[in-house]
Structure formats: C-alpha cells, structure tokens
C-alpha positions as CSV (number, residue, x, y, z in Angstrom):
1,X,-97.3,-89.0,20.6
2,X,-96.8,-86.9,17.6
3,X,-95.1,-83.0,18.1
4,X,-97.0,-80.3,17.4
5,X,-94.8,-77.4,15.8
6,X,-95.8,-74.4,16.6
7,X,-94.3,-71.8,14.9
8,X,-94.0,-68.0,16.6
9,X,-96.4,-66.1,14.3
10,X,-99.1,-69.0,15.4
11,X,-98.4,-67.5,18.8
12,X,-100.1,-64.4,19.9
13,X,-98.7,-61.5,21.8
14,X,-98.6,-62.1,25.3
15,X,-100.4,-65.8,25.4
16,X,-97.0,-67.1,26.8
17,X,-96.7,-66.4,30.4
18,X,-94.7,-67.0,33.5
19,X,-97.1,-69.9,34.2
20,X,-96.2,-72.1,30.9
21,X,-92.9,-72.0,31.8
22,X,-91.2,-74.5,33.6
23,X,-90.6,-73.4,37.5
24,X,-91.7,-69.9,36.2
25,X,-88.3,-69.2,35.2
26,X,-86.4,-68.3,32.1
27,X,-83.1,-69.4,32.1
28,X,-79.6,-67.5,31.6
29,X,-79.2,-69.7,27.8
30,X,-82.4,-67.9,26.8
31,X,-81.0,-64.4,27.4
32,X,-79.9,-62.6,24.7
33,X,-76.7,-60.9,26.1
34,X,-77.1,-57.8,27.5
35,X,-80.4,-58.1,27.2
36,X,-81.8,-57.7,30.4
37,X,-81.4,-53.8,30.9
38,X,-82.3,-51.7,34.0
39,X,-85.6,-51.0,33.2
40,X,-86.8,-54.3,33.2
41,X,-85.3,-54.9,37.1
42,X,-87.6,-53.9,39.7
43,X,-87.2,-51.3,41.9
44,X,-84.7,-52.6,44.9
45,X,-85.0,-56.0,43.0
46,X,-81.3,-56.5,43.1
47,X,-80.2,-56.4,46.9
48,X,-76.2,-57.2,48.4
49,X,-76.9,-60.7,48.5
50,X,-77.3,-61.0,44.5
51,X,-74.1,-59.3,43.7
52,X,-71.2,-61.6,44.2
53,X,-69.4,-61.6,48.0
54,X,-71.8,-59.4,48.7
55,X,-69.7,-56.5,47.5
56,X,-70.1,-53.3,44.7
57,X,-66.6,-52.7,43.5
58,X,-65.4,-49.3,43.2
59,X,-65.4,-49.2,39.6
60,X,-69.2,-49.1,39.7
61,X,-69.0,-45.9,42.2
62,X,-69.9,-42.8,41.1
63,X,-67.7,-39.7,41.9
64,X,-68.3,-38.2,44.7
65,X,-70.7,-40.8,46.4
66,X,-69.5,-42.1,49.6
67,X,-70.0,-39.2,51.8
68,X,-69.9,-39.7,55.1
69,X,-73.1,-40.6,56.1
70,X,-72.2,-44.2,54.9
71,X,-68.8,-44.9,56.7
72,X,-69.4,-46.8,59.8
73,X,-67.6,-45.0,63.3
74,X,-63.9,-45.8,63.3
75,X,-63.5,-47.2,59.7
76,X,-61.0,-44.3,58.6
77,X,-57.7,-45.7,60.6
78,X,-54.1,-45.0,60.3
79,X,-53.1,-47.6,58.6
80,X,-55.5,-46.1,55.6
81,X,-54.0,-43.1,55.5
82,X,-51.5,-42.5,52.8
83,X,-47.9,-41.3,54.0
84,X,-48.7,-38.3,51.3
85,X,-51.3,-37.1,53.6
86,X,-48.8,-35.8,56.0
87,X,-45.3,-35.3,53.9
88,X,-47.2,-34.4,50.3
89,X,-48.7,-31.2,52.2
90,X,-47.6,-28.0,52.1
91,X,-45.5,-26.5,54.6
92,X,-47.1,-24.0,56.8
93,X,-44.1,-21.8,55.8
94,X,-43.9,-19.9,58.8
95,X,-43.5,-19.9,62.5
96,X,-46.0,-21.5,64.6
97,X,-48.6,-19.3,65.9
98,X,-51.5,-19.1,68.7
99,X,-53.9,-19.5,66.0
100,X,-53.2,-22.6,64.2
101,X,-54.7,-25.8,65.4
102,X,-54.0,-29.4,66.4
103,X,-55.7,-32.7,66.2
104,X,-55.5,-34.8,69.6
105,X,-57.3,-37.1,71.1
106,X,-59.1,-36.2,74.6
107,X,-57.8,-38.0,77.0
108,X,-56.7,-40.6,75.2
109,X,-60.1,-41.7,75.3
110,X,-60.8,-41.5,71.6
111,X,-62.4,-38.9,70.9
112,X,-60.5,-36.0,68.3
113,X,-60.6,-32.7,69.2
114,X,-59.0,-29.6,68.2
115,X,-56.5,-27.2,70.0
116,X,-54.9,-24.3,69.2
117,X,-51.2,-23.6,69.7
118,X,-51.5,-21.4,72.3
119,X,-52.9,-24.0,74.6
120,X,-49.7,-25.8,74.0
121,X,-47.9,-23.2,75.5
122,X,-49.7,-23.2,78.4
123,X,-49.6,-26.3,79.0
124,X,-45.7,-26.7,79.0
125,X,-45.7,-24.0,80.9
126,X,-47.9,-25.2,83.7
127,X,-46.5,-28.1,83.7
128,X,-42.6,-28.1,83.8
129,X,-41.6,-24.5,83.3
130,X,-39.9,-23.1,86.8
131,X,-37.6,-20.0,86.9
132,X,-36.9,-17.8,89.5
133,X,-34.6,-14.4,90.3
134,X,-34.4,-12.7,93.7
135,X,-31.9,-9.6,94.8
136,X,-31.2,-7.8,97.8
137,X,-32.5,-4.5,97.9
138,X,-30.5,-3.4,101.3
139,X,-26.6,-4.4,102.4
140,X,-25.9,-7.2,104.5
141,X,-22.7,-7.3,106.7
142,X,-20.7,-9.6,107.0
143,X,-18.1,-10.6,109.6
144,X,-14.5,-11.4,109.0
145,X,-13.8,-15.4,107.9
146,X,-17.3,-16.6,108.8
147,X,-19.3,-18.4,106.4
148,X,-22.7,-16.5,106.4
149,X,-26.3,-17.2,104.7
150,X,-26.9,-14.7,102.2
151,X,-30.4,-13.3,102.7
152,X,-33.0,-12.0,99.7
153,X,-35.3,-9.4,100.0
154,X,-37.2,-9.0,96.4
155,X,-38.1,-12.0,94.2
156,X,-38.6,-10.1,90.8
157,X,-39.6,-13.0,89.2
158,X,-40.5,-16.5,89.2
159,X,-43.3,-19.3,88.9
160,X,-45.4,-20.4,91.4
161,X,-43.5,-19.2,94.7
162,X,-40.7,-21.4,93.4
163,X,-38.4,-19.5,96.2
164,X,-39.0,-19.3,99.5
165,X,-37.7,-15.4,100.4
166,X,-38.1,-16.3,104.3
167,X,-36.2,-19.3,104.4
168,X,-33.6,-17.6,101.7
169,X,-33.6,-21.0,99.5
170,X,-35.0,-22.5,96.3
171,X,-36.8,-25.5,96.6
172,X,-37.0,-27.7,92.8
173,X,-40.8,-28.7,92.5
174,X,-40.2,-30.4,88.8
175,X,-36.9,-32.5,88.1
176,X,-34.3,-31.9,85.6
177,X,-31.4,-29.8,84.2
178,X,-31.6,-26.4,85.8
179,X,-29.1,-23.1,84.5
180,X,-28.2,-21.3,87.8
181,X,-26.4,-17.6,88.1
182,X,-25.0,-15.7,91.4
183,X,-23.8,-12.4,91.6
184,X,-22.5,-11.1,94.7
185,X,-20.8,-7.3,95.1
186,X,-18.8,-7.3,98.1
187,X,-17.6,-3.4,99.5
188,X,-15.2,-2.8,102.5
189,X,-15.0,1.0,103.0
190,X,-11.5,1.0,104.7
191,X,-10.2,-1.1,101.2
192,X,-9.2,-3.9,103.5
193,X,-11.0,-6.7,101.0
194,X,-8.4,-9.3,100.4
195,X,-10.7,-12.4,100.3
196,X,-14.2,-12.6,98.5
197,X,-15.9,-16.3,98.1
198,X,-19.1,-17.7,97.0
199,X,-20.0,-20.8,98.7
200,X,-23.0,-22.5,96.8
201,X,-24.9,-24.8,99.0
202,X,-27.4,-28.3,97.6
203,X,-29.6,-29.9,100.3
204,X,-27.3,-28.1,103.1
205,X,-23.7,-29.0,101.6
206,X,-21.3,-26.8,100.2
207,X,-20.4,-28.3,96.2
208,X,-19.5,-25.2,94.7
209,X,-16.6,-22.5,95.7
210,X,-15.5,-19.3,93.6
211,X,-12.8,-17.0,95.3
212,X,-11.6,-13.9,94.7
213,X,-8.6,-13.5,96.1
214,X,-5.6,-10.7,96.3
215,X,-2.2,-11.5,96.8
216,X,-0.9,-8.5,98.4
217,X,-2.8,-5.6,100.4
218,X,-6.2,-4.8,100.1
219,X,-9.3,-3.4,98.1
220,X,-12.5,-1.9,98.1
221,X,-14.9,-3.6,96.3
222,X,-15.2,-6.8,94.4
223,X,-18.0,-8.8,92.4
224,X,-17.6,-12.2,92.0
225,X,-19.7,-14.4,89.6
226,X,-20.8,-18.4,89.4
227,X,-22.8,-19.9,86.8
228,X,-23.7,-23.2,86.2
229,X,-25.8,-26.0,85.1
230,X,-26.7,-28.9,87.6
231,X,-28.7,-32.0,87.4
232,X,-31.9,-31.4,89.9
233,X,-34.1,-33.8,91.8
234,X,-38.0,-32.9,93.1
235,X,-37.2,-31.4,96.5
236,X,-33.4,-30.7,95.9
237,X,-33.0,-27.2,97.3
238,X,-30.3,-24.6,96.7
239,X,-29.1,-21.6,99.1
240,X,-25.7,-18.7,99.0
241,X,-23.2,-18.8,101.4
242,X,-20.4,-15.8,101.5
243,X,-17.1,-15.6,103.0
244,X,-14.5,-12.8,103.4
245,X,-11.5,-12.0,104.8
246,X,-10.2,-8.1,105.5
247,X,-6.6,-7.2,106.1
248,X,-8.0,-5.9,109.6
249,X,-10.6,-9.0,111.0
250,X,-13.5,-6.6,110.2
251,X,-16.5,-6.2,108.7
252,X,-17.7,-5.0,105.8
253,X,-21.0,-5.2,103.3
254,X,-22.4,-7.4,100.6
255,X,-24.4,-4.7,98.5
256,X,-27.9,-4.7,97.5
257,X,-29.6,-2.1,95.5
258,X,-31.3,-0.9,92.7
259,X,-27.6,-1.8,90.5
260,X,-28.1,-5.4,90.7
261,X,-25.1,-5.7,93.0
262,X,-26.6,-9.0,94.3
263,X,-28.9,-11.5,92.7
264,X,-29.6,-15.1,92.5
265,X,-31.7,-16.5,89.5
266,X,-32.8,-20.1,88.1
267,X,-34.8,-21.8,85.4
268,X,-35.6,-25.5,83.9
269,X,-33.7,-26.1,80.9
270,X,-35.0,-29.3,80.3
C-alpha cells in the first residue's frame, strides 16, 4: 500500500481529534517541554495519587499555608520540636509571678491546659506544706526532779490542726525532713534554780536532752533553747518534757505569756 503524505497545512484546524489518535492519548515524546501549562489541566485534574509517593514537597508550599486546619490531632510531638524552642527564648527576666502561665497536661490524660503560677502554689501548699507554733499563755509548775509534760494553750499558727493542743503533741501527717525549735523560760522566785532541762520526746521516748545547769548555789530564772532538724515518718509524733531541780526540793514555774517565754514550733523542710 502506497503512504499518503500529508503535510500540516493540508490539515485543517481542529480536524485531528482525540479519536484519531491511538488509545486517545498523546504521548510524553510529543510534548514539547514545558509545554503543558496550568491552564490546560483541569480543575482538580491532578489529585495525590499523580504526584509521585503521593507527596507535595515543601518547596512547592507557599508561605504561610499550612495552618492548622490541615494538621491531623497529635501530629506536633516532641520529638519535632527544636531544642531552640525552649533554650533560644527569651528569659522571663524576672521573678515568677501569680500571673504567668504553664502548659500541663490534665491528668495526664492528654489533654493541654493552662495554669497560672499561683495555682502552683497552692498546690504545694495543700499538699506537703505542714508548720505549726503553739505557746503557753499562763505558768505551769513544776515539781522538784520530776519529769513533767509541758502543756500548750494557744496554737498561733499552723496547717490543718497539725497539733493537737489537748493531747499537748504534734502528730506528722506528710513525711520528711522537719526544722523543730523549743523555748522554755523557767522562774524560781526564792533563786533556788540550779537545774533546768528540756527533754524532747518522739513516739513516747526521750532522744533529745539540753541542760542548764549551775555549779554552785542557785538562780532565778533561766531559758533554755533546742533546735533541730529530724527525719519524720507519717504518724511520728513529737511532745516537751521539763525537768528541774531547786537547791530547796521545791517548786517553781515554767512561764507563759505575752513575752514568748515558752513556745514550741515546726515546719516541712522538705
């Protein structure tokens, strides 16, 4: 069979159509490069399966496009979050106040919520701050070289009932390292004192002893002083035991007024 040549200005515009060509389709070796432009694409014509692995790389973003509308729920994680994030930003620059706020998560149930810095506070405080300090308002007596339960009339301060002013004890509710302080003013109006002692008693056992003691003769008055910092268990509980000796057996007074003669006082250090 003879070929026909048919040269392009034989051929009218438009007479060639998708029909006379094979499978309808013109192939890639008839395109002109960058030919195909994207006014000749259909609107949605080119979908995520046509782009190879399915993916637009971010080169072909635009600025400013990905809002968040388009990131799936917990796509942001930690391990995308640049170290800058946290140490590139500026310092607050000052102390921590009520005001500023916190990210955590509720619960730990993943959900982020805010909190200011107050709440903090509240929070250690409800949960692990204890303190107490009770004085006596009126004198006890005492008798001569008996050990004797000091008794505590006024709590001035402290957290939740942390002491117990009729039992005349403290009673740890939270565990750890406690900063305790006794004062006790001792007066003997015939200046007999010759002996003052502080016996501080844990869970009904005398641990700690401080003396005052004079060598020769006798004195009025004397305040002795113990402080220290103990170790505390839930439940451990804490009471003040005096002794005194006179140069004449007797009695004589362990002040309590509005001078602070005698005080006992507590609180969580850590």
């Amino acid at each position: 069979m003879a070929i026909i040549k048919v040269k392009t200005g034989g051929i009218t515009a438009d007479a060639i159509t998708d029909a006379l060509i094979a499978d309808d389709v013109v192939g890639t070796e008839h395109l002109t490069a960058n030919e195909v432009d994207t006014t000749a694409l259909g609107a949605d014509a080119v979908t995520g399966a046509q782009l190879a692995d399915d993916a637009v790389n971010s080169e072909h973003y635009t600025d400013g496009s990905i809002d968040t509308a388009h990131l799936a729920d917990g796509q942001v994680t930690t391990a995308k979050l640049a170290t800058a994030v946290f140490t590139g930003a500026t310092d607050i620059g000052a102390a921590i106040a009520d005001a500023d706020l916190f990210l955590m998560d509720d619960g730990a149930g993943g959900t982020i919520r805010k909190t200011a810095a107050s709440r903090i506070k509240t929070y250690a405080a409800s949960s692990s701050s204890v303190y107490f300090q009770v004085n006596k308002t009126s004198n006890q007596t005492i008798s001569n070289a008996s050990s004797t339960k000091l008794t505590w009339d006024n709590a001035v301060t402290q957290s939740s009932s942390a002491f117990d002013l009729t039992n005349n004890k403290f009673t740890a509710t939270v565990a750890g390292r406690y900063l305790f302080a006794v004062r006790v003013g001792f007066y003997d109006s015939d200046n007999n004192l010759k002996r003052a002692t502080i016996y501080n008693y844990k869970n009904n056992n005398n641990y700690r002893t401080t003396d005052f003691f004079m060598a020769d003769g006798g004195i009025r008055n004397a305040t002795v002083y113990d402080t220290w910092i103990e170790d505390v268990s839930v439940n451990d509980y804490f009471e003040v035991y005096v002794l005194q000796n006179t140069t004449d057996s007797g009695d004589m007074l362990v002040t309590g007024g509005s001078n602070w003669e005698t005080s006992f006082s507590g609180f969580i250090l850590t």
